[in-house]
Backbone of each chain as ProteinMPNN parsed JSONL, in Angstrom:
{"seq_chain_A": "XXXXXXXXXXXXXXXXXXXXXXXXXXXXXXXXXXXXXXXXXXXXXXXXXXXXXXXXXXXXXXXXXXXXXXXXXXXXXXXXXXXXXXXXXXXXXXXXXXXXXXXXXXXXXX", "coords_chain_A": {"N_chain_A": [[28.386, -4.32, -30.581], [26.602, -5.124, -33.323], [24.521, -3.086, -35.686], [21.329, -2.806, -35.239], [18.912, -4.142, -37.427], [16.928, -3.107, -37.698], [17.108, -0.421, -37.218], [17.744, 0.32, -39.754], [16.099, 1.068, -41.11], [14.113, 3.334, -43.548], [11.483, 5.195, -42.373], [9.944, 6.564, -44.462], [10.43, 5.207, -46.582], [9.492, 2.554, -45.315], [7.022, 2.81, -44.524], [3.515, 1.084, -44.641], [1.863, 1.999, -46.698], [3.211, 2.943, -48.545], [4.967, 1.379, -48.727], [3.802, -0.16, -50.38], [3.097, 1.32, -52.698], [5.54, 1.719, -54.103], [6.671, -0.511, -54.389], [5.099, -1.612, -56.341], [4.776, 0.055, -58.622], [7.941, -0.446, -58.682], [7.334, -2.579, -59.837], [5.965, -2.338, -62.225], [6.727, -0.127, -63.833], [5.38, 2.453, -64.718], [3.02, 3.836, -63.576], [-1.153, 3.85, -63.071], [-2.486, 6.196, -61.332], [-4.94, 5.05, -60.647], [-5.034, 2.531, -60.672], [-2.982, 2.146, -58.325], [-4.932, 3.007, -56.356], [-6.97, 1.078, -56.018], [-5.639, -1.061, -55.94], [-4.352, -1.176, -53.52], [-6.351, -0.737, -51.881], [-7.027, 2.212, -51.308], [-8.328, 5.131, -50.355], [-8.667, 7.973, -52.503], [-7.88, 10.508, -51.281], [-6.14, 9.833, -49.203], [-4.297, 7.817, -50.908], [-3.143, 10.199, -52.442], [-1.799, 11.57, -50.493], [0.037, 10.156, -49.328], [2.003, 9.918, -51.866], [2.377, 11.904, -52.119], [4.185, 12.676, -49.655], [5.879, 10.876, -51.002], [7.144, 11.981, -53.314], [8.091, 14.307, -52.559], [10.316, 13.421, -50.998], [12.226, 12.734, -52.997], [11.456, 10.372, -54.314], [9.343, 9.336, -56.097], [8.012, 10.038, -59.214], [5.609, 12.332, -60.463], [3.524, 12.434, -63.054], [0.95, 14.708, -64.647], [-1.062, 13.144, -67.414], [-3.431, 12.685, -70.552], [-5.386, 9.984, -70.899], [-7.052, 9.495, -73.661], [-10.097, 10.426, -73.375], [-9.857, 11.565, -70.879], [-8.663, 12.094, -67.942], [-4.867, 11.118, -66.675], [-2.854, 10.433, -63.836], [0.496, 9.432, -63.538], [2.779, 7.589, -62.163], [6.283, 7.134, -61.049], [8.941, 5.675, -60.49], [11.495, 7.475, -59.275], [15.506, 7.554, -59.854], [16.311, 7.38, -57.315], [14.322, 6.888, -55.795], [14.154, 4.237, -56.692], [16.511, 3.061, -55.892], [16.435, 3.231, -52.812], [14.3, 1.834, -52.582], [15.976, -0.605, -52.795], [17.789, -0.765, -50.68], [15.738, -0.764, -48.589], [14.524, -3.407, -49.512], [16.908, -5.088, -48.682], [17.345, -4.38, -45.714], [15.493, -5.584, -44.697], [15.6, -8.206, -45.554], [17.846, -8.57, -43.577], [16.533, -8.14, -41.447], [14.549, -10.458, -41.536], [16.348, -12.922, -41.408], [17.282, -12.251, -38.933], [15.139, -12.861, -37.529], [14.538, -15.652, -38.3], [16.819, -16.804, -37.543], [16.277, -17.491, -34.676], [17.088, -17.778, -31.314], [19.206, -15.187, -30.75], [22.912, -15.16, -30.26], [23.745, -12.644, -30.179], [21.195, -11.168, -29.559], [20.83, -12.052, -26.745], [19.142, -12.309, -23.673], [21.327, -10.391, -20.846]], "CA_chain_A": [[27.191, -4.913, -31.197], [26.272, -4.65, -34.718], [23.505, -2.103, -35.72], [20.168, -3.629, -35.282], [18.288, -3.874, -39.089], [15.539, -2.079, -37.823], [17.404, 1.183, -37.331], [18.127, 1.081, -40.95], [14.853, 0.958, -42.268], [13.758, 4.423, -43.559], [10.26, 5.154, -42.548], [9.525, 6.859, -45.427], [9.69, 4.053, -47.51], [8.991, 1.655, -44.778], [5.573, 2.863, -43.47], [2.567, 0.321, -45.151], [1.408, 2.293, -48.079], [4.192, 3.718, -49.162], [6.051, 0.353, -49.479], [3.235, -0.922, -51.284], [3.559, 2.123, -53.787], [6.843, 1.363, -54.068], [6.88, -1.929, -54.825], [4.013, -1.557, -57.398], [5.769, 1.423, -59.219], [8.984, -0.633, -59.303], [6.636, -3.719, -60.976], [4.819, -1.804, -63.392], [7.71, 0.89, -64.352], [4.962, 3.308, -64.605], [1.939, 3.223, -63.023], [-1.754, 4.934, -62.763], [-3.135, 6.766, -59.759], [-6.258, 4.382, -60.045], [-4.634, 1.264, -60.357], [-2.646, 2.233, -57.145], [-5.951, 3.144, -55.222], [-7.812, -0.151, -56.268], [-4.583, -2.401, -55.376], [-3.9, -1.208, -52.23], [-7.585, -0.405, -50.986], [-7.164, 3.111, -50.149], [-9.2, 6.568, -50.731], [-8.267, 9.275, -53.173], [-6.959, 11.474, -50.41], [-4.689, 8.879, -48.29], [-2.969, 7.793, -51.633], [-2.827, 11.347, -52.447], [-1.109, 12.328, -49.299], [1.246, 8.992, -49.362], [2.085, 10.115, -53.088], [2.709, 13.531, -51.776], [5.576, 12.299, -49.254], [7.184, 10.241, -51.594], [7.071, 12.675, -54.569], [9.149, 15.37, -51.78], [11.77, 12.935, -51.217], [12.33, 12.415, -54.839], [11.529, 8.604, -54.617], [8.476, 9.058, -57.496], [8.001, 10.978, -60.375], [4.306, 12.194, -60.772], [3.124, 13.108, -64.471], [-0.708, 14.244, -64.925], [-2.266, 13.079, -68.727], [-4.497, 12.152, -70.846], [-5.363, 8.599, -71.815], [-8.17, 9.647, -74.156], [-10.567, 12.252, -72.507], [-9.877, 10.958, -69.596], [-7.008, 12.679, -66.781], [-4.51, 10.459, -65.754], [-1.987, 10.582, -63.11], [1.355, 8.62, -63.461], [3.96, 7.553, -61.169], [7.012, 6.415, -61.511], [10.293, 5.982, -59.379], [13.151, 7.576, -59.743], [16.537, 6.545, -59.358], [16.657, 7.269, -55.751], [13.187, 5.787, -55.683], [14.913, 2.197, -57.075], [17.503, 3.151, -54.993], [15.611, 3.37, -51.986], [13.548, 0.524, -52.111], [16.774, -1.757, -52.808], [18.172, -0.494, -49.749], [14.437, -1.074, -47.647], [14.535, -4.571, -49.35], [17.675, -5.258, -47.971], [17.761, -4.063, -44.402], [14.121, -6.681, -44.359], [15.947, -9.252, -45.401], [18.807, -9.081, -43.054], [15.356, -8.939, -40.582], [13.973, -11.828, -41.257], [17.239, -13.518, -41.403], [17.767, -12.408, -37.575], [13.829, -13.572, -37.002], [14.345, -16.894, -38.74], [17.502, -17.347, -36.787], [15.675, -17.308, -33.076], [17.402, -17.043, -29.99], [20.939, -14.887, -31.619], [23.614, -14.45, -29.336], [23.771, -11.036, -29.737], [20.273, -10.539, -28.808], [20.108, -12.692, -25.772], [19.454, -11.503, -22.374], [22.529, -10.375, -20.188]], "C_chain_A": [[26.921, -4.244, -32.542], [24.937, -4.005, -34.753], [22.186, -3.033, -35.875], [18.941, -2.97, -36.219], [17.124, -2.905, -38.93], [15.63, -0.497, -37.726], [17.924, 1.52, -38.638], [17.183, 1.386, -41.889], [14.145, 2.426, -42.239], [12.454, 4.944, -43.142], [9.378, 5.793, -43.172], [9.411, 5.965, -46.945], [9.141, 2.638, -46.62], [7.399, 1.562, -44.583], [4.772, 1.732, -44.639], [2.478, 0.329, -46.706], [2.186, 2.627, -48.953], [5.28, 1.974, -49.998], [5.334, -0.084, -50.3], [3.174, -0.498, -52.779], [4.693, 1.812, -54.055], [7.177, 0.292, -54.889], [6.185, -2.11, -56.259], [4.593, -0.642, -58.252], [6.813, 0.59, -60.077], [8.376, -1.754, -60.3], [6.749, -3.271, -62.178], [5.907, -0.508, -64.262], [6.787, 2.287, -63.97], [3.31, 2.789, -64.119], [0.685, 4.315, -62.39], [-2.224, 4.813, -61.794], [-4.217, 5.951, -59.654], [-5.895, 2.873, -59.724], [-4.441, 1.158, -58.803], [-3.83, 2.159, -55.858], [-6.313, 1.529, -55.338], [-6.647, -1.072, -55.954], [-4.767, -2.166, -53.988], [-5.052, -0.473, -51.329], [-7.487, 1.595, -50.742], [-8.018, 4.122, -51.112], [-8.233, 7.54, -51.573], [-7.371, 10.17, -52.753], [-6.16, 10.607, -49.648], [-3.977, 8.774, -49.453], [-2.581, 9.042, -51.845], [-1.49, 12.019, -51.534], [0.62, 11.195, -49.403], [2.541, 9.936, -50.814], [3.132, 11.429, -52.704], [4.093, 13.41, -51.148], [6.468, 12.084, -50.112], [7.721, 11.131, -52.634], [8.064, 13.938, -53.51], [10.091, 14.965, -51.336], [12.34, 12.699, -52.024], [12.301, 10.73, -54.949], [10.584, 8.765, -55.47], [8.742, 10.434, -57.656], [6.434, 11.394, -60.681], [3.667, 13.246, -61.925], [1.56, 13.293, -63.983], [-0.685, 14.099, -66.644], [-2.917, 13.226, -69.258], [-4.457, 11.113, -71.172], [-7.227, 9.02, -72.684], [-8.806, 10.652, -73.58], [-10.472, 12.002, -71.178], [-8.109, 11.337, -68.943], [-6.287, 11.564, -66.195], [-3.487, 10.859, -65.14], [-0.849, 9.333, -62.859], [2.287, 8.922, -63.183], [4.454, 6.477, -61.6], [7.984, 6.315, -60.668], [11.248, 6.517, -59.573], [14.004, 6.774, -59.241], [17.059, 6.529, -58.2], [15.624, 6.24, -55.801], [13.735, 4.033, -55.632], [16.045, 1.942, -56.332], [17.04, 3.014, -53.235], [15.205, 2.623, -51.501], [14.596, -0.972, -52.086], [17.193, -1.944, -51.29], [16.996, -0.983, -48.553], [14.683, -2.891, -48.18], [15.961, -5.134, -48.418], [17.925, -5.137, -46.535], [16.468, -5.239, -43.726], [14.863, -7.686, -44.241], [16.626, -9.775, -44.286], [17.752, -9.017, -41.322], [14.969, -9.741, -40.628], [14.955, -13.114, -41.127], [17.25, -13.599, -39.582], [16.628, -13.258, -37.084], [14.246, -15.08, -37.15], [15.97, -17.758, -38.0], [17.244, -17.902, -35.251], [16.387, -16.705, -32.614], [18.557, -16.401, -30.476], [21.576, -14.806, -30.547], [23.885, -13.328, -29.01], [22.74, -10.533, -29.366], [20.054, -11.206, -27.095], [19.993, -12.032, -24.506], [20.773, -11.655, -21.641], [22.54, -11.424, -19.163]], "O_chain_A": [[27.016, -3.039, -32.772], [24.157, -4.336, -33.86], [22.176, -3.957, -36.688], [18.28, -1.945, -36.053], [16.57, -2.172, -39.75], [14.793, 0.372, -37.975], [18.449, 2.609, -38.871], [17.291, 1.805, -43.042], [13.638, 2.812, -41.186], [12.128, 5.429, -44.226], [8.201, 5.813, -42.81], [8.674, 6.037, -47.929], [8.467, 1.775, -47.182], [6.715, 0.541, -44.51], [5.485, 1.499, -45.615], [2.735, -0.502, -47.577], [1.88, 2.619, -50.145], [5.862, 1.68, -51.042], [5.946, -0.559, -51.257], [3.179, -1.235, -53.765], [4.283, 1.041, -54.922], [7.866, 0.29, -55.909], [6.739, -2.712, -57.178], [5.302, -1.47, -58.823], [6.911, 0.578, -61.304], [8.833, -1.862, -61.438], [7.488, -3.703, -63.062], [5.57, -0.144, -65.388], [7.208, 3.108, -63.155], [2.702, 1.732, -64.289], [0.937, 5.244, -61.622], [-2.475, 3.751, -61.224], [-4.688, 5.962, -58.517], [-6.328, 2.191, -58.796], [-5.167, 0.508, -58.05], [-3.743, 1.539, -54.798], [-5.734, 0.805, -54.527], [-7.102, -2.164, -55.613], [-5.358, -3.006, -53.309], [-4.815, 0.204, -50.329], [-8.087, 2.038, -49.763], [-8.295, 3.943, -52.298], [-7.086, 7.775, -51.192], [-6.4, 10.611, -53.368], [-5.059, 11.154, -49.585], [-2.957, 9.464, -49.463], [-1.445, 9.214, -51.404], [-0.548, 12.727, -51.889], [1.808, 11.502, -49.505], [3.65, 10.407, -50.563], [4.297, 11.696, -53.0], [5.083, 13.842, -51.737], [7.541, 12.676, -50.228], [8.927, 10.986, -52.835], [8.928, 14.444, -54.227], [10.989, 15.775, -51.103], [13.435, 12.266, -51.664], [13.079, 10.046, -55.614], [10.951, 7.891, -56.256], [9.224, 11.381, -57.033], [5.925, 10.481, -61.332], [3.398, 14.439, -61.784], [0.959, 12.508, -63.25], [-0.223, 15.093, -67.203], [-3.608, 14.142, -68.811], [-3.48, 10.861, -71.875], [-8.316, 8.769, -72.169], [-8.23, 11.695, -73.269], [-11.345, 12.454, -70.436], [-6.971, 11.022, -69.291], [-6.842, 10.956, -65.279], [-2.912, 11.771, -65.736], [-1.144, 8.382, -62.134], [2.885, 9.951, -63.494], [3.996, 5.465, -62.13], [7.826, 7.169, -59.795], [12.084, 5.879, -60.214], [13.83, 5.772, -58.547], [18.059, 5.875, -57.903], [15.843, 5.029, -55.84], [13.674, 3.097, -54.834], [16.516, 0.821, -56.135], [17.919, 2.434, -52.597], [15.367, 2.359, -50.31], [14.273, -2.057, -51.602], [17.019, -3.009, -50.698], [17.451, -1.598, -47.589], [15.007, -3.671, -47.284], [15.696, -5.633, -47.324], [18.811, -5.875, -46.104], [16.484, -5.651, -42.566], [14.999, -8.231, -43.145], [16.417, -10.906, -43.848], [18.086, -9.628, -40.307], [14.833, -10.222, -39.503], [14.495, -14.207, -40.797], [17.233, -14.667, -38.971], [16.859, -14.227, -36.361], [14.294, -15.744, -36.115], [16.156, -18.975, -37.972], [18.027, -18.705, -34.743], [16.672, -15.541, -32.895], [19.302, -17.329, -30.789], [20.916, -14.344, -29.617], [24.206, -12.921, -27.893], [22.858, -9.45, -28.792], [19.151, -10.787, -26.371], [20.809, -11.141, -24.268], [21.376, -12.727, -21.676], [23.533, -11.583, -18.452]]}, "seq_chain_B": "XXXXXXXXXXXXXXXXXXXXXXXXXXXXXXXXXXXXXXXXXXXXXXXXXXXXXXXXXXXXXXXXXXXXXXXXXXXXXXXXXXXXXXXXXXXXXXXXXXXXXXXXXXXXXX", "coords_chain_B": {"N_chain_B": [[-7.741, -10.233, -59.645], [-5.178, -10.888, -57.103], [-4.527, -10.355, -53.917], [-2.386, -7.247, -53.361], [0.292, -8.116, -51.927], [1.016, -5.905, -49.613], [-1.571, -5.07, -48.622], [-1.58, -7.033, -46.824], [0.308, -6.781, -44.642], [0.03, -5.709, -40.79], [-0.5, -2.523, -39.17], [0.205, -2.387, -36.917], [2.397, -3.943, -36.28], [4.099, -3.659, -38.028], [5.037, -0.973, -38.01], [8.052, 0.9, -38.001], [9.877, 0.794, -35.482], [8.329, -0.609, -33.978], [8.621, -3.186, -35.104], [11.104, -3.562, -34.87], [11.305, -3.861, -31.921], [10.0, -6.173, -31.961], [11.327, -8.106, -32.909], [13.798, -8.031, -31.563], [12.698, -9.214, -29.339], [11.424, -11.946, -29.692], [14.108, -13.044, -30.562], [15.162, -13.118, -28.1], [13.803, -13.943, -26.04], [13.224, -13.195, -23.51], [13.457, -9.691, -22.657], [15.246, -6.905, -21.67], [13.787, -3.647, -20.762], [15.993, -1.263, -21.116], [17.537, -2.271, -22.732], [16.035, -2.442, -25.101], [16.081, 0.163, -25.791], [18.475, 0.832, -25.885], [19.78, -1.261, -28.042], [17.412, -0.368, -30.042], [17.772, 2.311, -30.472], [16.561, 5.007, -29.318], [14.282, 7.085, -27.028], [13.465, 6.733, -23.113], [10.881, 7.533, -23.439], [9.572, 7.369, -25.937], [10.194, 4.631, -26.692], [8.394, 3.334, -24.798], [5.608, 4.313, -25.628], [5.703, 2.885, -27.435], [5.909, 0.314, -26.914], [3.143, 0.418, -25.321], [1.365, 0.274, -27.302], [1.909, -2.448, -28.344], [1.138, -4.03, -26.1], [-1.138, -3.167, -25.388], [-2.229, -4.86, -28.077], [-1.998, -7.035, -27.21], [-0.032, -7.959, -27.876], [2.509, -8.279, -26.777], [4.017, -9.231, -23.748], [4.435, -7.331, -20.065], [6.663, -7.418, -17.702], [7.418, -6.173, -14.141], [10.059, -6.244, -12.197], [13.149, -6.959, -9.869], [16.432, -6.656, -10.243], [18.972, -7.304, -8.616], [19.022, -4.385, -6.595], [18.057, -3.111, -8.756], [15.319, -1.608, -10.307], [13.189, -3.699, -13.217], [12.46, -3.985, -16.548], [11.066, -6.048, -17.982], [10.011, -7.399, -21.196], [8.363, -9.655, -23.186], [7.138, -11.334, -26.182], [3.935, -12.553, -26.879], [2.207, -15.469, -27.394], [0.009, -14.774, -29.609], [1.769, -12.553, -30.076], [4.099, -13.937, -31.096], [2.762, -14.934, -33.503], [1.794, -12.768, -35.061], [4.384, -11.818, -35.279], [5.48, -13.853, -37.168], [3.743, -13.987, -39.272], [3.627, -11.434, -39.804], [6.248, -11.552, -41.387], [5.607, -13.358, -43.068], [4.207, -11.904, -44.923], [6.109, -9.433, -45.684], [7.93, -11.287, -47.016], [6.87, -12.396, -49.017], [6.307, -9.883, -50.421], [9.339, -8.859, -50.89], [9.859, -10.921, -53.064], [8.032, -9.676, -54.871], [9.224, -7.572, -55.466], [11.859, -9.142, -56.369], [10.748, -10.236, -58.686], [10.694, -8.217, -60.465], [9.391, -6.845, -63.423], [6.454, -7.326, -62.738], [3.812, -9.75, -64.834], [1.073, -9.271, -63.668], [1.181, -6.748, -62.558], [1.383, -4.829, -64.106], [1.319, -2.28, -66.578], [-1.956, -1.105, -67.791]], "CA_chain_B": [[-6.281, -10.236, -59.161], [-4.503, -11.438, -56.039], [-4.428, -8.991, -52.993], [-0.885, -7.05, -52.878], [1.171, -8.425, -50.06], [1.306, -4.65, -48.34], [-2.279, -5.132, -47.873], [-1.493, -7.831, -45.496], [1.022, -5.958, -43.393], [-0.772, -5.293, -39.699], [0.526, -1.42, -39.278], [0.777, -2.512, -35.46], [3.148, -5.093, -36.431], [5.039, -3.25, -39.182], [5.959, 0.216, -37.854], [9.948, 0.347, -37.78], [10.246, 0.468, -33.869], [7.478, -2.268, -33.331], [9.121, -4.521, -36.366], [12.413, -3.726, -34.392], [10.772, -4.475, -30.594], [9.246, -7.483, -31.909], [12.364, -9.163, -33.714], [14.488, -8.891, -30.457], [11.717, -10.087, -28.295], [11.835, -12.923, -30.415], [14.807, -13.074, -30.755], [15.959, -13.18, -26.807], [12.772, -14.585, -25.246], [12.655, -12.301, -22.266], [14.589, -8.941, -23.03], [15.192, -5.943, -21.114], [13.674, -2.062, -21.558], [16.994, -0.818, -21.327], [18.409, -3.201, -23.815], [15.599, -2.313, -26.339], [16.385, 1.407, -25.739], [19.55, 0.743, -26.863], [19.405, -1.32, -29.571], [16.957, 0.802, -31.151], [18.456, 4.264, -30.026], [14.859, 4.865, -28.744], [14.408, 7.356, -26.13], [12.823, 5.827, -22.799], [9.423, 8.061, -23.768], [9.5, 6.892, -27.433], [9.684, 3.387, -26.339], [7.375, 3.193, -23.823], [4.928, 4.435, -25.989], [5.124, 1.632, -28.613], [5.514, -0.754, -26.288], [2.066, 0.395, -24.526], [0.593, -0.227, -28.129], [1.912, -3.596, -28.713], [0.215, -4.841, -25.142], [-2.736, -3.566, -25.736], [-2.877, -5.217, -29.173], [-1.921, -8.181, -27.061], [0.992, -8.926, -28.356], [4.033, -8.61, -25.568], [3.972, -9.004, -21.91], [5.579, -6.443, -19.834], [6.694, -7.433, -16.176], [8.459, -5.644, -14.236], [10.69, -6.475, -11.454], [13.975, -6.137, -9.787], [17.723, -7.101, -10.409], [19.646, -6.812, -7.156], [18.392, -3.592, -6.455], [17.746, -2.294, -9.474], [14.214, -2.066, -11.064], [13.636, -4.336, -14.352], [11.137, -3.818, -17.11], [10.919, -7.36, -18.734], [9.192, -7.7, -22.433], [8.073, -11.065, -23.642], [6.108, -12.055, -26.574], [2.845, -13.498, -26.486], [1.602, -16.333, -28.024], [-0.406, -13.819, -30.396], [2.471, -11.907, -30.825], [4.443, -14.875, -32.131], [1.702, -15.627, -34.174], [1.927, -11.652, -35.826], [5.654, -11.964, -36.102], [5.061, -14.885, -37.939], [2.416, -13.615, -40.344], [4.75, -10.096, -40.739], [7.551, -11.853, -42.249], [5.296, -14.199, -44.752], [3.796, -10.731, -46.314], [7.54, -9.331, -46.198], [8.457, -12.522, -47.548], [5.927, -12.411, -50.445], [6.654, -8.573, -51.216], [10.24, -8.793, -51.466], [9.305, -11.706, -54.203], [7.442, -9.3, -56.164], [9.897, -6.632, -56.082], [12.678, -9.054, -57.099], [10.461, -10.567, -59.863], [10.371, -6.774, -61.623], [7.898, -6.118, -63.902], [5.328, -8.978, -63.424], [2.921, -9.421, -65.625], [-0.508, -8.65, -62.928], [0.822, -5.317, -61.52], [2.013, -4.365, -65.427], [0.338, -1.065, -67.256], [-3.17, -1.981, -68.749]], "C_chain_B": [[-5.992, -10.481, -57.467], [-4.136, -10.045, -55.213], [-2.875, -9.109, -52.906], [-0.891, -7.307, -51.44], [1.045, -6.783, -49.105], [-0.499, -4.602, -47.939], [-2.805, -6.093, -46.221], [-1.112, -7.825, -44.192], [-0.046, -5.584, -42.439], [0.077, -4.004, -39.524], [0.905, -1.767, -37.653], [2.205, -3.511, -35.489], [4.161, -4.184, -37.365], [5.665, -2.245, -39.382], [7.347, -0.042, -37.5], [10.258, 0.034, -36.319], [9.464, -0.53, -33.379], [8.358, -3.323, -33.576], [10.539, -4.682, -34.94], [11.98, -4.259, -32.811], [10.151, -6.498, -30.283], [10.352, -8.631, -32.461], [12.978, -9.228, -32.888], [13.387, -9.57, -29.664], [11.88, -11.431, -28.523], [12.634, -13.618, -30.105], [15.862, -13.848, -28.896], [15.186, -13.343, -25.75], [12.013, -13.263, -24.574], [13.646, -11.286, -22.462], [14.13, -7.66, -22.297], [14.678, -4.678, -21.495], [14.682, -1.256, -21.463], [18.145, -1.304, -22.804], [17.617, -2.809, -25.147], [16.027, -1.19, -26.293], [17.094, 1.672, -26.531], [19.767, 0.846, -27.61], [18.914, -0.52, -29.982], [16.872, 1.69, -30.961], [17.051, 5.112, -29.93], [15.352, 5.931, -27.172], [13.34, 6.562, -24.856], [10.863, 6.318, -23.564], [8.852, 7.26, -25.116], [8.841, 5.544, -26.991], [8.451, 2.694, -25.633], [5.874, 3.336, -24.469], [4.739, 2.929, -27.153], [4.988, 0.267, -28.029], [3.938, -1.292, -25.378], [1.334, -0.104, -25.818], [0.673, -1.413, -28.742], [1.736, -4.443, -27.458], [-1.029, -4.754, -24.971], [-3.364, -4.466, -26.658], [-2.929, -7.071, -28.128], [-0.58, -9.172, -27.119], [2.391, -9.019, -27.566], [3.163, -8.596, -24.374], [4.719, -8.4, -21.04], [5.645, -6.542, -18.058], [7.752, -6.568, -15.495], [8.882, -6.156, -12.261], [11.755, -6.182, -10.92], [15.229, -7.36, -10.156], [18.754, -6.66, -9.187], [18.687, -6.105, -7.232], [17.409, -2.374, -7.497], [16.422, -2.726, -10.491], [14.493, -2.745, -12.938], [12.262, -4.413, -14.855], [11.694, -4.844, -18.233], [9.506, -7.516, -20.291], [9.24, -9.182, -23.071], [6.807, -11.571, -24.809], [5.064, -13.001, -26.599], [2.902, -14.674, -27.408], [1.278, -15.295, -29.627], [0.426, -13.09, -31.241], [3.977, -12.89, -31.676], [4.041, -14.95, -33.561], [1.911, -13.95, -35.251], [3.041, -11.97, -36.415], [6.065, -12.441, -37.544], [4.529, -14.466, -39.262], [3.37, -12.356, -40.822], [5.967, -10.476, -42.257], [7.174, -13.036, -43.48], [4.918, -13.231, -45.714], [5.51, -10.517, -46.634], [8.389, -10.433, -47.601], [7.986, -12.371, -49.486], [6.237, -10.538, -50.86], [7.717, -8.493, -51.759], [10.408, -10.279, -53.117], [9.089, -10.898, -55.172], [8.428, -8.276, -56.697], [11.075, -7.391, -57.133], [12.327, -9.385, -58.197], [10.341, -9.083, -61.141], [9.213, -6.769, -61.604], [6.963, -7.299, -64.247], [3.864, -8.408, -63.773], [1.277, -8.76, -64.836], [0.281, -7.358, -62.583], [1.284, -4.271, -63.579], [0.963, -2.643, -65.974], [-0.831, -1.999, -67.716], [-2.879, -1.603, -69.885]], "O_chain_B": [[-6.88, -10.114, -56.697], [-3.641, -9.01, -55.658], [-2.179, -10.086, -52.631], [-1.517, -7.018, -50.42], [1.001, -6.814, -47.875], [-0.739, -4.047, -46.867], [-3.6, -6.019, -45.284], [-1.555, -8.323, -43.158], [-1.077, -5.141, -42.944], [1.291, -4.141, -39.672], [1.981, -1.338, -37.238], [2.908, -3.619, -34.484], [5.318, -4.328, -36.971], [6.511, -2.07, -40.26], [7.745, -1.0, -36.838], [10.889, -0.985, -36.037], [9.826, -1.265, -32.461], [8.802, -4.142, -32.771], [10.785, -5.692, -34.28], [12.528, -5.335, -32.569], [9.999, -7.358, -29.416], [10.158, -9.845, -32.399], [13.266, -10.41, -32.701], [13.545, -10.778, -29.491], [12.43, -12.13, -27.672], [12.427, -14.671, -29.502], [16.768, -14.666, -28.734], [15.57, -13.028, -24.623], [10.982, -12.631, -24.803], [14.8, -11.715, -22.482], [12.948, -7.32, -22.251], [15.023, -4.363, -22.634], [14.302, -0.134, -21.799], [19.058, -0.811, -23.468], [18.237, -2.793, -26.21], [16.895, -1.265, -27.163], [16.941, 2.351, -27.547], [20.007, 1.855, -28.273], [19.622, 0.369, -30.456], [15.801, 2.238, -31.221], [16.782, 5.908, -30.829], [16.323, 5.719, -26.445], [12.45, 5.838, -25.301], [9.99, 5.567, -24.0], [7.785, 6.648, -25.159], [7.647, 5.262, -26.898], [7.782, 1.717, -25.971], [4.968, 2.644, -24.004], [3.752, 2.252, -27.446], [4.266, -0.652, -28.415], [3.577, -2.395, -24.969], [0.554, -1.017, -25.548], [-0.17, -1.709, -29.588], [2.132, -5.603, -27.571], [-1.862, -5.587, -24.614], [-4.504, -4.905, -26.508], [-3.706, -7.996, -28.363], [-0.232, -10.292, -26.744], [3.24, -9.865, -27.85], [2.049, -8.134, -24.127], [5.877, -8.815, -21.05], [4.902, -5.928, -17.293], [8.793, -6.247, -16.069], [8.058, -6.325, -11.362], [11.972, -4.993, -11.153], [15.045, -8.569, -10.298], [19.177, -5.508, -9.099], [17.608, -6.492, -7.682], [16.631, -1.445, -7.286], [16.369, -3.72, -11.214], [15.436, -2.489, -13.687], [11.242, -4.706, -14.231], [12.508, -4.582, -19.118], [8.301, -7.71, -20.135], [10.315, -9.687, -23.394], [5.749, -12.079, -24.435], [5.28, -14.188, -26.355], [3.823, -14.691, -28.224], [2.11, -15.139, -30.521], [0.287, -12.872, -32.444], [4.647, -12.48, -32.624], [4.777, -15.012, -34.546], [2.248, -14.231, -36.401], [3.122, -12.323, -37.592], [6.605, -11.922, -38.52], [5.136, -14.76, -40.291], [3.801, -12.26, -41.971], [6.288, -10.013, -43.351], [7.884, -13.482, -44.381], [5.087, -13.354, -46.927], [6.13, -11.145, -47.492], [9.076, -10.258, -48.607], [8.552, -12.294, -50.577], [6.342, -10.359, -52.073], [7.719, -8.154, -52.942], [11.238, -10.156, -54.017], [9.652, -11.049, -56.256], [8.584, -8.031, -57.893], [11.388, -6.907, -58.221], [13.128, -9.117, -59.092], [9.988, -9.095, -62.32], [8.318, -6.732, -60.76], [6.725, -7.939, -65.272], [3.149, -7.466, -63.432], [0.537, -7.953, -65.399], [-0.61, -6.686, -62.064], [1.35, -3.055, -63.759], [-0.068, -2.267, -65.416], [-0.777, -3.206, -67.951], [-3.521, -2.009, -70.854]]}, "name": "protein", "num_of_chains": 2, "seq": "XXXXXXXXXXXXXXXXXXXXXXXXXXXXXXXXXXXXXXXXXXXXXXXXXXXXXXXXXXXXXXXXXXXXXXXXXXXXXXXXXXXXXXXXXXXXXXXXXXXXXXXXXXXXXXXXXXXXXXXXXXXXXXXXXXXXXXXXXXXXXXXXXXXXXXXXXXXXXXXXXXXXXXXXXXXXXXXXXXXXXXXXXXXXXXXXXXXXXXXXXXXXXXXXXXXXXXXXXXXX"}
């Protein structure tokens, strides 16, 4: 039996927030810490912490600023990062492929 | 602006071992807890646990019975959990969109 897509999906870029960073990152090239909160609903300290993961696997890059007098914080992906998320898109697809197939023969009951 | 797709993701629906519990279920109607084990190289403890949180949400049915002699722990999507599946793979659907569109213009720098 062939490996089933869901054991390839990392859950460091899979989990919720993280893909949503992710995804938003790879949009935007670079991208600030407030935007991120205000897209994806969350608190200061959850993106923080998300941020924190990804930034210790080397999937982002996180500069602090200034834009004027004002501190900003920008993330970016590296090339694992883009690497990373190609690989997460991919192992989805070949999920929803099995979903959108139904009953497969290789999943069926014995 | 238009809510990012990862805010749509249900995290009950979208953790890697659910995503993966819920695509064979799917996939093979009525499917064994030995067979998910398997597949997703899941110990029985592991499993057991995610499977207790995707019947509470509602979303499988877990009977259990025997085979000749040997006990059988039967998983079956609900209605409901159709109905998640379903809904998982239109956000998926719509995220991998944005990633392959790049850098679109709403998630862009201000």
């Amino acid at each position: 039996m062939t490996d089933h897509p869901a054991n390839g999906l990392d859950e460091i870029v899979h989990q919720r927030v993280r893909l949503g960073i992710m995804t938003i990152a790879h949009q935007a090239r670079q991208v600030e810490f407030a935007f991120l909160r205000t897209t994806l609903q969350l608190t200061a300290g959850n993106l923080g912490q998300h941020l924190a993961v990804l930034e210790k696997a080397g999937l982002i890059r996180i500069e602090k600023g200034y834009e004027g007098k004002r501190t900003c914080t920008w993330v970016t992906l590296t090339a694992a990062g883009q690497a990373a998320l190609r690989a997460e898109i991919a192992q989805l697809k070949q999920l929803i492929q099995q979903v959108e197939e139904g009953a497969a023969a290789t999943a069926a009951d014995p």
